[in-house]
C-alpha positions as CSV (number, residue, x, y, z in Angstrom):
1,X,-50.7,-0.1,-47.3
2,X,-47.0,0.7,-47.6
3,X,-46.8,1.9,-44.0
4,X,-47.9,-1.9,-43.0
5,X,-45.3,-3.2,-44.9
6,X,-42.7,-1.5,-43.5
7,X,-44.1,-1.8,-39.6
8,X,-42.9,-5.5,-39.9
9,X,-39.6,-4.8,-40.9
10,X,-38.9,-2.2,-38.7
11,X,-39.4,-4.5,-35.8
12,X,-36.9,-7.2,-36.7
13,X,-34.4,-3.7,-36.9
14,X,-35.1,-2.6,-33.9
15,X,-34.4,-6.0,-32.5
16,X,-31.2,-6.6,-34.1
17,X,-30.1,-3.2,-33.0
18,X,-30.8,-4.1,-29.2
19,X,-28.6,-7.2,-29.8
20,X,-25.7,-5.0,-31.4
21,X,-26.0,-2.8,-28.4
22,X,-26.0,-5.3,-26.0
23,X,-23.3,-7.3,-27.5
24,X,-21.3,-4.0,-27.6
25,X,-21.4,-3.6,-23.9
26,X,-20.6,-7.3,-23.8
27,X,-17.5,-6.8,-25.5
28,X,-16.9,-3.5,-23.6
29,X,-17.0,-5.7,-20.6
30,X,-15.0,-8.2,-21.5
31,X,-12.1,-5.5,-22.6
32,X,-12.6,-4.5,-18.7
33,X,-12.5,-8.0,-17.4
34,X,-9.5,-8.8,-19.3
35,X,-7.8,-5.5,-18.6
36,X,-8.4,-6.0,-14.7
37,X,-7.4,-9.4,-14.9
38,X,-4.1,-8.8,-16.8
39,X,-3.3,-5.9,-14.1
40,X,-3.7,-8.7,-11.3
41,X,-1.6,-11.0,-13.3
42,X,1.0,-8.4,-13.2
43,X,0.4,-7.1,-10.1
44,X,1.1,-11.2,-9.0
45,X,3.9,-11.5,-11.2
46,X,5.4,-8.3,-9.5
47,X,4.9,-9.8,-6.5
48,X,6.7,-13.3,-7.1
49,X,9.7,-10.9,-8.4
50,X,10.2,-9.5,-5.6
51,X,10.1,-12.7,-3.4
52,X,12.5,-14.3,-6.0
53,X,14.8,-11.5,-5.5
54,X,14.6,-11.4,-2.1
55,X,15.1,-15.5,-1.6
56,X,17.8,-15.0,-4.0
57,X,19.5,-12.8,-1.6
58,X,19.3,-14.6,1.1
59,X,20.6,-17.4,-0.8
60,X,24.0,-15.1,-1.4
61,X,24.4,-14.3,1.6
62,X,24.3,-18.0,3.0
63,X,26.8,-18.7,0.2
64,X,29.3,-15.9,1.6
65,X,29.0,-16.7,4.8
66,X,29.9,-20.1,4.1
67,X,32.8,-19.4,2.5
68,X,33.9,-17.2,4.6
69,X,33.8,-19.7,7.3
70,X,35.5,-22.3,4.8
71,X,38.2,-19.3,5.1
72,X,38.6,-19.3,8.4
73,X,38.7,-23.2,8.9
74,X,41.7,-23.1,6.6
75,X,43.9,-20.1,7.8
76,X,42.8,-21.6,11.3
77,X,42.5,-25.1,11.6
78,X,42.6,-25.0,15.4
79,X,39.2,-24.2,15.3
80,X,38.3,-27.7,14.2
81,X,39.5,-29.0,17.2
82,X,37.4,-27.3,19.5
């Protein structure tokens, strides 16, 4: 008799430690996701960075030149005749 009394109970148990498992490698997964998907996010950010920089450069160098020229227009304004 006490043996059929506990049979029932140990069933609810085991079912509530399937769902703690499971929801453990849920979680698990999740970390995983999120980790991957913060690497890619850096990995992108990385990315736009180095484009910035790179447009930014080009940017400078547009600026010099420009001034540059403005330099030469003014020590030689013969130049803006032709």
């Amino acid at each position: 008799m006490y043996m059929s009394t506990k049979e029932p109970e140990s069933v609810p148990l085991k079912c509530k430690n399937k769902k703690l498992k499971s929801n453990g490698s849920r979680k698990n997964a999740n970390k995983l996701s999120y980790r991957d998907e913060n690497q890619a996010l850096a990995e992108e950010k990385n990315a736009f960075l180095r484009q910035l920089d790179f447009l930014n450069s080009i940017i400078l160098d547009m600026k010099l030149k420009r001034l540059d020229n403005t330099k030469v227009l003014i020590l030689h304004p013969q130049q803006l005749a032709s």
